[in-house]
Structure formats: C-alpha cells, structure tokens
N, C-alpha and C positions, 0 to 999 in steps of 0.2 A: 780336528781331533784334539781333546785334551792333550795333558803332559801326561799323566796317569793311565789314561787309556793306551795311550803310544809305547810309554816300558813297558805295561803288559804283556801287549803283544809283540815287541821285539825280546822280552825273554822268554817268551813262547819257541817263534821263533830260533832260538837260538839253542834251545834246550832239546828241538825237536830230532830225537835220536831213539830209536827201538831197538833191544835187543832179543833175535827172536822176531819174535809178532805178539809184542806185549803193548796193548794198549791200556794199561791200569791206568796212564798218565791222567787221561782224559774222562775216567772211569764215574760218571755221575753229572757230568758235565754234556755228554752226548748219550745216543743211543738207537741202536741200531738190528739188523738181525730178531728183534720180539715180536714179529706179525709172519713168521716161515710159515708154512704148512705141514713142515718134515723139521723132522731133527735127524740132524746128519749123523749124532752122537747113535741115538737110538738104534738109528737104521745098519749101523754097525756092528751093535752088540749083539743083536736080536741073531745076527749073520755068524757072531764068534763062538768059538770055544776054545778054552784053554789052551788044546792041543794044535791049533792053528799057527802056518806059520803066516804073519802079516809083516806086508811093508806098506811104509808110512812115505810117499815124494815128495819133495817140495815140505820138508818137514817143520821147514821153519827153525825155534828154537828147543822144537820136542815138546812144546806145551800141552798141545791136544792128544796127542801120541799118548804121552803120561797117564793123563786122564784117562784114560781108556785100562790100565790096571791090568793089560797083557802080559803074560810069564814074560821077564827079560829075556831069556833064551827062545823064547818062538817069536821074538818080534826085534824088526830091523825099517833099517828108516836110513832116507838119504835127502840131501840139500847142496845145491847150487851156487848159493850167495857164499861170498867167503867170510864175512862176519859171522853169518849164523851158523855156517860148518864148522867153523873155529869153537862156538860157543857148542855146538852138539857133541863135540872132541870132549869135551871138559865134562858133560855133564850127562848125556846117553851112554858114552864108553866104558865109563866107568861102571855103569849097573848091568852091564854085561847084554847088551842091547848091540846089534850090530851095524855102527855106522860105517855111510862111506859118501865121501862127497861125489858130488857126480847131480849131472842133470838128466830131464827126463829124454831125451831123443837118444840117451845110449845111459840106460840103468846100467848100472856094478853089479850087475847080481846074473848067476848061473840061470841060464833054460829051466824051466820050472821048477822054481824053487818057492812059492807063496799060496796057499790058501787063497788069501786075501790082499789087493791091493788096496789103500783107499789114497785121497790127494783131496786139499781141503784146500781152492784158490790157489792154487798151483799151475805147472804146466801137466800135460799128458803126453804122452805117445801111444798111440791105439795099438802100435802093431808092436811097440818095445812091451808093454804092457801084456800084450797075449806071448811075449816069448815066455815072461817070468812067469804067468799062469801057469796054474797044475791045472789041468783037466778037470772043469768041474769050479774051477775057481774064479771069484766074484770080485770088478770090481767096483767101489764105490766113491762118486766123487761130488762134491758141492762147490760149484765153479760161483764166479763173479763176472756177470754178463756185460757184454759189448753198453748198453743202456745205462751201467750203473754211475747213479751221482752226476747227470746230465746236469738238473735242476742249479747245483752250487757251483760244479763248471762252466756253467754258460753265466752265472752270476760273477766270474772271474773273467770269464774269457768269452762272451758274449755268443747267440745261438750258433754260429759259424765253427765254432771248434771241433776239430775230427776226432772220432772217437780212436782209441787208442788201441783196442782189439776187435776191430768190426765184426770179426767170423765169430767172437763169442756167443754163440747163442746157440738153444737144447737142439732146435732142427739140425742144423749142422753137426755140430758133435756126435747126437745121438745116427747121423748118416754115413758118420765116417766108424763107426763100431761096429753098425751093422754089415758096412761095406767088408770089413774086418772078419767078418762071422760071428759074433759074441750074438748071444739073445738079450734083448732089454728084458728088467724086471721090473725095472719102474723110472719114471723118467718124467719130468715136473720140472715148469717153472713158475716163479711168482717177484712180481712189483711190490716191493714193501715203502717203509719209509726209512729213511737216518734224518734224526733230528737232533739241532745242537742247540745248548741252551746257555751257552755260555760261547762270547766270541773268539778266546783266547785258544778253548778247544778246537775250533774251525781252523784258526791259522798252524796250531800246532799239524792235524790235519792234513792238511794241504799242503805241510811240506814233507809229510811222511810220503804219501799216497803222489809222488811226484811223474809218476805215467797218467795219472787222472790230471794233475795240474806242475805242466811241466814248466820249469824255470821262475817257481812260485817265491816272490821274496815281498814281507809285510810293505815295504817300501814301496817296492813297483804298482804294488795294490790299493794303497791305504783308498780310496777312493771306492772302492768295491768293498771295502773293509769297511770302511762309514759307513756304505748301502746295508750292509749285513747286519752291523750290531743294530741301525736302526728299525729293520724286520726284528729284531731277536727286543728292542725296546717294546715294540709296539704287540710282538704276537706272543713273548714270549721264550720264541723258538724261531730260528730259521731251518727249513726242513729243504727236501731232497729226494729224493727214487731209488729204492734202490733195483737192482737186479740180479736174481739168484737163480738157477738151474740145480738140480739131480740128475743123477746120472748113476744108475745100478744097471752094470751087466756082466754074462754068463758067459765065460769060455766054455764051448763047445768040447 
C-alpha cells in the first residue's frame, strides 16, 4: 500500500466518531437505503396528526425525529447511549420536546401515554411498547436485519463470522407482536445494496458500525483493505447487502 493511501485511511480511521447517527461524514462517498420499497418517513406521516402524542426509542441524536415537524409539545423521544442522551439534553429539551434517557426493555414513560410509537434501527420491547400504547395506538418500526452487510464482513472477516443479531428478522419480530396481541398493518422485508465508492468511507465505516465489524482497526486489516480498494479500482465500487424489515402494528 502506498504512503498516501495508508494516511488516508489512518485519518479516516481516526476521525471516525458520530454524534447522534450522522453520517454526512461519508455523504457522497457511499450509498445506501435508495432501492427500499417503503419509506419509513411516509409511512408515519400518512399515520400523524398534529394532535398525536408520539414517542421517538432509540432516538439517536433526534435527527429524524426533527424531520418529522411534530408540535414539540405532543412529541417525546428517548435514548440509551450516553453520548447521544447527553447530546438530546442539549438540543430536544430545549424546544420543549420531552426527553428522558432510558432504554427500550423499561421505557420512562406512564401506561398509555402515546398515539404513536415509532423506532428507527433501534431496540424494541413488544410488551413495554403495548404498556405506553393508547388503545388504538400504532407502532412503527424499520429495523436492520440479522443479514445486513454480510458481503463486506465476510470481506474483513471471512464467510465464518457470526452474525451479531441472529433473531433479527420480520418472521420473528412480527411472531412476538402477534403473540403480544397487536394486529399487523403491514409488515415487509427487502435485500438492497450499500455501495462505497471511495475506500476511506469503508474504513471510516467499519469503525462506526463496530457490532458489524468488531475489533476493526486499519492496521489489523490493511490486507483486506488492499482487497477492497482493488474491487473499488477495477468496478468502481465495492458493494454489499443490505437488510431491512417494517414493522406497522395495532394495539388492540
């Protein structure tokens, strides 16, 4: 590997730090999520009205939350990680948004107090989930399946690597809601691609996303990393699989 190519990707490496679940870093450089079937976005709004009260799990840094353009007062959201709860302290609280850190197997929040749950690559809890339902109330979620990113893991870590969430996938989830009582409304999954066009974003990547590729350091790799930029000289791109699930269901 060149001189050039190696600082590259060790200030990739080094740089690779998200606050929230902002990927701008790599913002043109890869690309991912553009062949869904569903927009999770949609499939929310179409579901909203003003007067609704929603919570947002696993909220992250409140990015998508935001988007969403719900009254601050009917909309509330929680997160687990302590960097990103720190950072939802700073910047949900203030607009009058009700946070509370907390994870999903014991939500902060009173016996039916939500319209609307949604959870976007997060965790769930089916039965914590149906306490905070109102009657009537839908939840919505767009998971990241047990299958996802096989193709670049096993480029790192060869066919043998286990996957990291096995049970993810729609059969399952959608068994444990119904077991629950909810009614599905709609419930989809789909095989896309993530493709990177640039090797610096891979490595960057791959030390975000370190439950996909744990103990990921340029160094340990550079050999897998020669492999990769060489696919990315010759195709282009080095690409990947991804795996998505929906998940819309009805408290009874």
């Amino acid at each position: 590997m060149n001189t050039d190519l190696y600082q590259h990707i060790k200030q990739e490496e080094a740089c690779a730090q998200i606050h929230g679940w902002d990927f701008s870093h790599i913002q043109g450089r890869y690309e991912e999520e553009n062949d869904l079937p569903w927009d999770y976005k949609s499939e929310i709004l179409k579901r909203l009205s003003p007067d609704m009260k929603i919570l947002d799990i696993d909220t992250g840094g409140g990015e998508f939350l935001l988007s969403l353009n719900h009254p601050h007062k009917n909309t509330s959201a929680m997160e687990g990680n302590p960097p990103n709860a720190a950072l939802c302290e700073k910047t949900l609280s203030p607009l009058g948004i009700h946070f509370k850190a907390g994870n999903a197997d014991k939500i902060p929040f009173d016996d039916e107090s939500f319209d609307m749950v949604i959870n976007r690559h997060g965790d769930f809890d089916e039965g914590e989930i149906k306490r905070v339902l109102k009657k009537g109330g839908v939840f919505i979620t767009q998971q990241v399946g047990a299958y996802n990113d096989r193709e670049l893991v096993n480029l790192f870590y060869g066919e043998s690597a286990p996957l990291p969430f096995p049970d993810q996938t729609l059969e399952k989830a959608r068994a444990k809601f119904e077991k629950a009582g909810f009614v599905i409304e709609n419930a989809m999954e789909h095989f896309g691609t993530i493709r990177f066009f640039e090797i610096g974003a891979l490595v960057w990547f791959a030390r975000i996303i370190e439950w996909e590729f744990p103990s990921f350091s340029a160094d340990a790799y550079l050999p897998q990393i020669e492999s990769a930029q060489s696919i990315i000289s010759r195709d282009g791109s080095v690409f990947g699989r991804t795996h998505r699930f929906l998940l819309i269901c009805k408290k009874l």
